[in-house]
N, C-alpha and C positions, 0 to 999 in steps of 0.2 A: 309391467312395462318392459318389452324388448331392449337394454342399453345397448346393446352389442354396435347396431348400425351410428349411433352416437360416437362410440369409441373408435369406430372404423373410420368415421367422418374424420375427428381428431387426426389421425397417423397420418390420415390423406395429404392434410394441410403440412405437419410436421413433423420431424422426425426423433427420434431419443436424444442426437446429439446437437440440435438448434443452440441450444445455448451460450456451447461450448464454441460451435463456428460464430454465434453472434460474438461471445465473448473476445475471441480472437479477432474478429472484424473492428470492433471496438478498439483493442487495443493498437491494432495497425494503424486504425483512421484518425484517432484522437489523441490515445496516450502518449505514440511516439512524439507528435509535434509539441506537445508539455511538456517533454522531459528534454529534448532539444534547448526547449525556452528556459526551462530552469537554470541551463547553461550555455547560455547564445555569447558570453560576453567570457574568452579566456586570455586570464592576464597574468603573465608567469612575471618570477623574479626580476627581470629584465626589464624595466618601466616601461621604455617608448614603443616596444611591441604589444598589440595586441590581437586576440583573431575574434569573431563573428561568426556567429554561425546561425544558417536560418534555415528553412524550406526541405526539412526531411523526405528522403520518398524510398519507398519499396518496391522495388520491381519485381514481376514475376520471375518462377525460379530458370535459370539458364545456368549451363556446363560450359568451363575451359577444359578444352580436351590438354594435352601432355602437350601438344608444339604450340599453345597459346592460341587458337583459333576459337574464338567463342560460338557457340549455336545458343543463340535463343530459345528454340521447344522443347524443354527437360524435362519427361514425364513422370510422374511418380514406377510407373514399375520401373523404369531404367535407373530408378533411383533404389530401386530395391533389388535389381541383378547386379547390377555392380556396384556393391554395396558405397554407394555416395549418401551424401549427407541435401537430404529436397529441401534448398535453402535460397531464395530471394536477394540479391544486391541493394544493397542501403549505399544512397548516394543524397550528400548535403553539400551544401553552397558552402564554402570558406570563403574571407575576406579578412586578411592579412593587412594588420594598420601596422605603419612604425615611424612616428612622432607626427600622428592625427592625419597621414598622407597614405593615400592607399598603394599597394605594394604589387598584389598579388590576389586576385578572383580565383576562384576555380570550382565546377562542379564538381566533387570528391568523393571516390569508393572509399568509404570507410567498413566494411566489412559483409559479413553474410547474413541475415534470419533466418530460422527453422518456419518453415510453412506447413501451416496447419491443411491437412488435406480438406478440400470441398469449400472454403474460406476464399474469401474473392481476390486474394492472392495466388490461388489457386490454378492451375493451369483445364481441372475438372470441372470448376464450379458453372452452372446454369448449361450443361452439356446432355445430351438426349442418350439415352438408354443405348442405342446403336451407337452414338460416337464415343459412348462410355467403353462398351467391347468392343471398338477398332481401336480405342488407346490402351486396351488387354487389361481393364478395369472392371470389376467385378459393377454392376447395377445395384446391385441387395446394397454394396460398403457404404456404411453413412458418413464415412469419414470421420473427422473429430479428432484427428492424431496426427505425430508429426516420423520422419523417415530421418534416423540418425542413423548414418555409417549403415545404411542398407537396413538394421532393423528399425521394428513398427514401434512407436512409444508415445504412450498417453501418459496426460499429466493429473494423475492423482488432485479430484476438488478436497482443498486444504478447507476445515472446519475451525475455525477463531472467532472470539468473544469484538463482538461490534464494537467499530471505534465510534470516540463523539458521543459515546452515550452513558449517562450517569447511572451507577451500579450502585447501591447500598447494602452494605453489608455489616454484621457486626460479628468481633471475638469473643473470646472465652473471658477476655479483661473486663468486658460490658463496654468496651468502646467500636464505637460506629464508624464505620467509614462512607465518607462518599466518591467513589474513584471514578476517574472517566481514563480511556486511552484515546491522547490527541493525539491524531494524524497530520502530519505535515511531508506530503512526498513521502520521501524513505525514512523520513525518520518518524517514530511509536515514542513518544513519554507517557507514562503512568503519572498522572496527577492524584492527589489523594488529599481531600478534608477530611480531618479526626475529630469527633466530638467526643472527650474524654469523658471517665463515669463523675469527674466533679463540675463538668458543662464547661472548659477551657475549650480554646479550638486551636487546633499547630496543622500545618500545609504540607504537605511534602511533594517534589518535583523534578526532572533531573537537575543536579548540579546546585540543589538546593540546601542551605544550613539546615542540619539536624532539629528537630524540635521548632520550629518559626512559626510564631505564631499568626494566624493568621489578617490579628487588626495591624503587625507590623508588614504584613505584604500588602494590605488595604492600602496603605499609606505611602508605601514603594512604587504604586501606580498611580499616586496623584490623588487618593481620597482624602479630602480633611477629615481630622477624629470629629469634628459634628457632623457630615456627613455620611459614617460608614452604615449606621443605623439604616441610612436607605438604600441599601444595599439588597437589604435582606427583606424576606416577605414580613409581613405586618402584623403578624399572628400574636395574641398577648406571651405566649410560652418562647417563641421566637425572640421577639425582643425581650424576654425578661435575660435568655442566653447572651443576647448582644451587649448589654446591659453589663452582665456578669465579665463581658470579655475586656468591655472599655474600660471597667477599674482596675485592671490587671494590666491594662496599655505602659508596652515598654520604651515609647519615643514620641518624641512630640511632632514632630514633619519627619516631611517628605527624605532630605536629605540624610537626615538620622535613621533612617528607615534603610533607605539605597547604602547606606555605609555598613548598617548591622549586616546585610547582606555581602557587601563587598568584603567586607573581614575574614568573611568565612571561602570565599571564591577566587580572593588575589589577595591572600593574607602577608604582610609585612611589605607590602607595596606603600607609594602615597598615599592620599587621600582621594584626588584627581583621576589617578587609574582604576581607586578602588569604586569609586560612582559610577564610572564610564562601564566597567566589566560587570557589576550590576547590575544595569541597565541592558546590558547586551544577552545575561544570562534570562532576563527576566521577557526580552524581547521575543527570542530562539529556542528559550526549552519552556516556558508554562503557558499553554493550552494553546502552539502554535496553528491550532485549527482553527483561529477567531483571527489571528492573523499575525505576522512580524513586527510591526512598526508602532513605531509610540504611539501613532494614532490611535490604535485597538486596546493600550492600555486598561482604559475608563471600563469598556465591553468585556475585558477578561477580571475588572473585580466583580462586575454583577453577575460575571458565571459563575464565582468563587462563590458570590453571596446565594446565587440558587441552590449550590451544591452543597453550601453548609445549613442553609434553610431545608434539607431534606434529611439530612443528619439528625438536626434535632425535633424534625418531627418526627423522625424513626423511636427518637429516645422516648419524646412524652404516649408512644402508641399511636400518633395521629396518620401514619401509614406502615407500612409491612415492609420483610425485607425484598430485597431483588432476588431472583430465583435466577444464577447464571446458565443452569441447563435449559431454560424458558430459549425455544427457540428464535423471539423476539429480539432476544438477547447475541445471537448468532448471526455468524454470516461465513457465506459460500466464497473461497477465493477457486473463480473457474480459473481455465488455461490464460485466457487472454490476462487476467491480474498476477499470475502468475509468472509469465512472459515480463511483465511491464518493471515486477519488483528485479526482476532477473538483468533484464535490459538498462535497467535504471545505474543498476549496480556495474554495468559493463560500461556504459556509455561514460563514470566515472571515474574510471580505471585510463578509459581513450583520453578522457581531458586532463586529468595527469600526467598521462603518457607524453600526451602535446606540450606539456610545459616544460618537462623534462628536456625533451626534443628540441625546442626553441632554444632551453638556458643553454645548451652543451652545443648547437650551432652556432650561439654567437659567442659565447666563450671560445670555441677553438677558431672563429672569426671567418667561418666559411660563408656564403652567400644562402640568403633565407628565402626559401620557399615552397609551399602548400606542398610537393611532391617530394621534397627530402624530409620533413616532418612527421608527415603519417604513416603510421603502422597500422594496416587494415584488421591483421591479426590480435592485434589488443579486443575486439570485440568478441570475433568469430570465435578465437579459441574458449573463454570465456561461458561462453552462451554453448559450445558444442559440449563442455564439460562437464559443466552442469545436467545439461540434458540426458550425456551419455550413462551418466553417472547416480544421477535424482538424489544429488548435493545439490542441496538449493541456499536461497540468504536466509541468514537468523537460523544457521544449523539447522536448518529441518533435511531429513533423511529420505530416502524411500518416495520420492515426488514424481519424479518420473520413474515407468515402470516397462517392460516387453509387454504387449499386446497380445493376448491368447491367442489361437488361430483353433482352439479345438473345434469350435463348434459355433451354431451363429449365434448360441448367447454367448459366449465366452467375452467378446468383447464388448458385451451390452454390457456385461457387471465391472468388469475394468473401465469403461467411460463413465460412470454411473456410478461409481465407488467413491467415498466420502471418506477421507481422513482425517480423527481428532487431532491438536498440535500438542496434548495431555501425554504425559510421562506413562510408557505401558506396562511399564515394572511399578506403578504404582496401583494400590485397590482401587481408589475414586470411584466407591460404589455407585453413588450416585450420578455419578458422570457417564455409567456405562449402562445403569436403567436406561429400559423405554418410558419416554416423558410424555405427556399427554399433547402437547404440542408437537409431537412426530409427525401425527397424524397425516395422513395425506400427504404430507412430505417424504417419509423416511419409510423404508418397508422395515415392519417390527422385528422380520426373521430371519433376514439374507446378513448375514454377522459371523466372523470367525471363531473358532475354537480357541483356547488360549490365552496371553497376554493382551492380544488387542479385540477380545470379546468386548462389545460394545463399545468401542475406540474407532473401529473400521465399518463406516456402517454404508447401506447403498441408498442412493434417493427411489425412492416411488417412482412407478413407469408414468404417471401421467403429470406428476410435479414439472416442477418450471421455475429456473432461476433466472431472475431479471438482473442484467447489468447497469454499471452504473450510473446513477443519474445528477448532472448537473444542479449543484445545491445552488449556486447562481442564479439560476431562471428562478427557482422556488424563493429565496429571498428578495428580489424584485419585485414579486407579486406581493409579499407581507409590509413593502415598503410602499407599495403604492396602495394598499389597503389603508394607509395613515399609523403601522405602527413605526416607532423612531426612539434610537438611546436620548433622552435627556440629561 
């Protein structure tokens, strides 16, 4: 069988770098308005002020020329003759309270974004062949890249071990772990249940007491000790562990439980601050991807209970370890998740920025309002730094890169190139094998020389990375299927 007209069909419909414009599209349309919400409500030192902030938008990109005149149509080549930076205006709604009495509205330039070329912020995107070479745009460029200070730079797909999902692994001591990494926005904790080789079980978590065992966190979120049994799956080897863990129970409730905790998190405090900080650490840092509020308590012991129910069926042989090279076990951050950690971290620095701004206007007691508070530059410089520089968050190096121009692959293997976030001065033999789940993902041979031999690897020409998808709609559907926490 001829495949050829098959694969020709394929290119027809898409292009190498879809993903990457999907991804960025995503991010514009979705992420920015979440990360706004994350912080719609800023409330500085200063009590009876506060500001609002709603209704994010991105414009296409436009130039102030030198005497302040703005033009609207900024095209990418102009953006790469004089060497500018092809960036979109981000403008939000502020709404300035001060003592619950509105002060001050205004729709607000709060800074610049990097525009991804061919992305529907785009000044190219859905443009014909002929308007592409009257705007002195190449037809073949699939875009996929952003124009910082005049040069072309792609964003290196960063390669990291999937959040939310439980890993099993065990050491050289005979003890098992079960870890998962929760996601909540910007912040990553490593959760981790230990099933030791005498079948005890201890938790670890951010900002969590050393060694805690796990029936005294059971107990910190509201489990009675005759309850925690149902925790766990129902296995006879299962409960003989749970069994083994309850005669070893170091408190009797709840409150002795939140205290053991608090000792070690607000030590030589009250008793009162010491349950409240507790409570708060337990809310904020363990498994904030089931949720923040005491409500999800009950839901984050029976995740505890799943994850140490696989622990110890690892120990009696009744399943295998996790395989984290398993590409199941992976996931793709394209440009647009990229953008959004970058963004997220910027837009954090502005709402600082504003409180700062607020405290030291009314302190020196001058009149307050929406245009003496913002620094548009708290963003822009930020985001252009990073870019310029492919300094990204969480120390990763080398993210953004120059865009080859040798040749017309050149830039196929830099948009297409896949970066592990693994140490390159380290052997990690097995992290730098071809894995049998590459397959039709990963090309087995396109790989540097070197320290980042099989660290740097490129995707397959007909692979396809899907963006993210809302866990919200998928849980709705299981809920109306009749399943429910009891």
């Amino acid at each position: 069988m001829d495949k050829w007209p098959l694969i020709e069909s394929y290119f027809k419909q898409k292009s190498f770098v879809d993903q990457e414009i999907a991804s960025f599209n995503q991010f514009a349309d979705e992420k920015l308005p979440e990360i706004v919400d994350e912080n719609k409500e800023i409330i500085p030192k200063i009590e009876e002020v506060k500001i609002d902030l709603a209704d994010i938008e991105i414009l296409k990109p436009r130039i102030i020329e030198v005497d302040g005149s703005p033009r609207d149509k900024f095209y990418p080549l102009e953006a790469r003759l004089r060497n500018r930076t092809y960036s979109g205006p981000l403008f939000v709604t502020m709404k300035l309270m001060r003592r619950d009495v509105e002060q001050d509205v205004k729709r607000t330039y709060i800074g610049e974004l990097p525009i991804m070329l061919k992305s529907n912020k785009c000044w190219l995107n859905g443009k014909t062949e002929e308007e592409l070479i009257e705007m002195g745009e190449d037809p073949l460029d699939w875009g996929g890249y952003f124009i910082i200070n005049g040069a072309e730079k792609v964003l290196i797909t960063q390669e990291v071990l999937a959040s939310d999902r439980v890993i099993i692994t065990k050491d050289a001591k005979e003890d098992i772990s079960s870890e998962v990494i929760s996601t909540k926005g910007a912040f990553k904790g490593r959760i981790r249940v230990t099933r030791k080789a005498n079948g005890l079980l201890e938790v670890t978590f951010p900002a969590s007491p050393k060694k805690l065992k796990l029936t005294t966190l059971m107990q910190a979120l509201g489990v009675k000790e005759s309850k925690i049994n149902d925790t766990f799956s129902t296995g006879i080897e299962i409960q003989n562990d749970v069994l083994l863990n309850l005669e070893d129970i170091e408190v009797t409730d709840e409150k002795e439980a939140l205290d053991r905790i608090g000792k070690y998190v607000a030590p030589g405090q009250i008793i009162d601050y010491r349950l409240r900080r507790a409570q708060e650490v337990i809310d904020g840092f363990l498994l904030p991807h089931i949720g923040q509020s005491k409500e999800d308590r009950l839901a984050k012991a029976y995740y505890l209970g799943m994850m140490a129910s696989k622990a110890i069926e690892k120990a009696y042989g009744l399943r295998g370890e996790d395989d984290k090279d398993h590409y199941a076990n992976k996931r793709l951050e394209l440009s647009g998740k990229l953008m959004e950690h970058l963004f997220r971290y910027a837009f954090k620095y502005l709402v600082k920025d504003l409180k700062f701004q607020i405290d030291r206007t009314v302190t020196r007691r001058r009149k307050l309002n929406i245009s003496t508070i913002i620094r548009p530059d708290a963003i822009s410089e930020r985001i252009r730094f990073a870019m310029a520089t492919g300094n990204w968050i969480g120390r990763a190096t080398g993210v953004s890169k120059f865009m080859d121009r040798v040749n017309y692959l050149s830039p196929l293997t830099d948009i297409r190139k896949v970066k592990s976030s693994l140490n390159k001065n380290r052997e990690l033999y097995e992290a730098r094998d071809v894995h049998g789940t590459h397959w039709g993902r990963m090309c087995p041979i396109e790989t540097p020389d070197g320290p980042n031999c099989g660290l740097v690897k490129n995707l397959a020409l007909l692979s396809k990375v899907t963006t993210d998808v809302r866990t919200q709609e998928i849980e709705d559907i299981v809920k109306k299927l009749g399943v429910k926490l009891e």
